[in-house]
C-alpha positions in Angstrom: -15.0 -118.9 -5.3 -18.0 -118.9 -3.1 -20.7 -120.2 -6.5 -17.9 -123.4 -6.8 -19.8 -126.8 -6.0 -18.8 -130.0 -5.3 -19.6 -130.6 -8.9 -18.3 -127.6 -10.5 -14.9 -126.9 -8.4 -12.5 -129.1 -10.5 -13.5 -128.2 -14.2 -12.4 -124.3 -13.9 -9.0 -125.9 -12.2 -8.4 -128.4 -15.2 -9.1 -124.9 -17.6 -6.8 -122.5 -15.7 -4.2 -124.9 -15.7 -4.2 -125.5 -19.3 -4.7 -121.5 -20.0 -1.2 -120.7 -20.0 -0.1 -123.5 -22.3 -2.8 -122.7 -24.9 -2.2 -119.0 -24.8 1.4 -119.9 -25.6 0.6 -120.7 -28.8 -0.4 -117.5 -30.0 2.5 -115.8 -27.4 5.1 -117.9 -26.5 6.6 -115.3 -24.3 3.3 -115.6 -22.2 4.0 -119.4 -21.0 7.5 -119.1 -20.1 6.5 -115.5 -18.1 4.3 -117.9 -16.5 6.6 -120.5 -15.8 9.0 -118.3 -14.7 6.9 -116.1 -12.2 5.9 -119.7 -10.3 9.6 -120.5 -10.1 10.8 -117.2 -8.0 12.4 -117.7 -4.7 10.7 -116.4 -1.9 13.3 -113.2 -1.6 12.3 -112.1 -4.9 8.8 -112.4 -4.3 9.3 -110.3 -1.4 10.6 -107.4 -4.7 8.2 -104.3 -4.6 7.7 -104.4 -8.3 7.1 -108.7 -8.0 5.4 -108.7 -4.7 2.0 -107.5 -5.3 1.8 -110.1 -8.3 2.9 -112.7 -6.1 0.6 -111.9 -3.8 -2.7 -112.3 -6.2 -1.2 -115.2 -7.2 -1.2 -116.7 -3.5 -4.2 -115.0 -2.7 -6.2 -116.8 -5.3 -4.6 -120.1 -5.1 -5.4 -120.0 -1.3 -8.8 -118.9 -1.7 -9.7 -122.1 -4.1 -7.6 -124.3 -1.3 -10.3 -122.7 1.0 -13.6 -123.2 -0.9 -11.9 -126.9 -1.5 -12.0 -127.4 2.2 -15.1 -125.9 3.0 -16.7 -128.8 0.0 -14.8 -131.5 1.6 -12.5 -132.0 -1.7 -8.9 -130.8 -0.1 -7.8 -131.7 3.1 -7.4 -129.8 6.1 -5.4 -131.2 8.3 -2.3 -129.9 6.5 0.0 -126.9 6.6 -1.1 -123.9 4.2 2.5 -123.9 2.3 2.6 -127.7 1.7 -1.3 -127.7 0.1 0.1 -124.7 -2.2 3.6 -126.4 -3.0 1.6 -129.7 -4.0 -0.8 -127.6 -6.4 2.5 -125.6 -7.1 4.1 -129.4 -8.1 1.1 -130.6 -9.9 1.2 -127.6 -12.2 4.7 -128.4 -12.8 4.3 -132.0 -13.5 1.3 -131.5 -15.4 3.1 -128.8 -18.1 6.5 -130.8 -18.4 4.1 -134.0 -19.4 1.9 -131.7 -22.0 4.9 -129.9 -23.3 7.1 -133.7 -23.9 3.8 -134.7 -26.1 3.2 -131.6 -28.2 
């Protein structure tokens, strides 16, 4: 995370957020695993065999909230959980509009 710029940090974002959807087209299983692993309550992340996924998962979307502070391109003046449920919303919003237009 540390080698993202100002002027690189949103290009891998837009790519890793279309990854799933264009893996799915060669395994459709892949997308909905996906979809489905973002959409666990927090109990069953809390599983032993989901927790340690879960916890990459949070690790690396916190550590790109991070370098995005550090840059000056996400706020910091807000709570942890609400800067990962409104990445966690956009990635929602953003495969519902793809998937209504394929």
């Amino acid at each position: 995370m540390k080698t993202l710029t100002a002027e690189t940090f949103w290009p891998p974002e837009a790519s890793l957020r279309c990854l799933p959807l264009l893996c799915s087209f060669e395994q459709p299983w892949l997308f909905g695993a996906v979809k489905a692993a973002g959409r666990l309550s927090q109990e069953a992340r809390h599983l032993e065999s989901l927790a340690s996924i879960a916890q990459h998962m949070v690790a690396y979307v916190m550590a790109f909230v991070r370098r995005g502070q550090e840059l000056g391109l996400l706020r910091s003046d807000l709570p942890d959980d609400l800067l990962f449920d409104v990445l966690a919303a956009l990635d929602q919003s953003s495969d519902t509009w793809l998937l209504a237009r394929l």
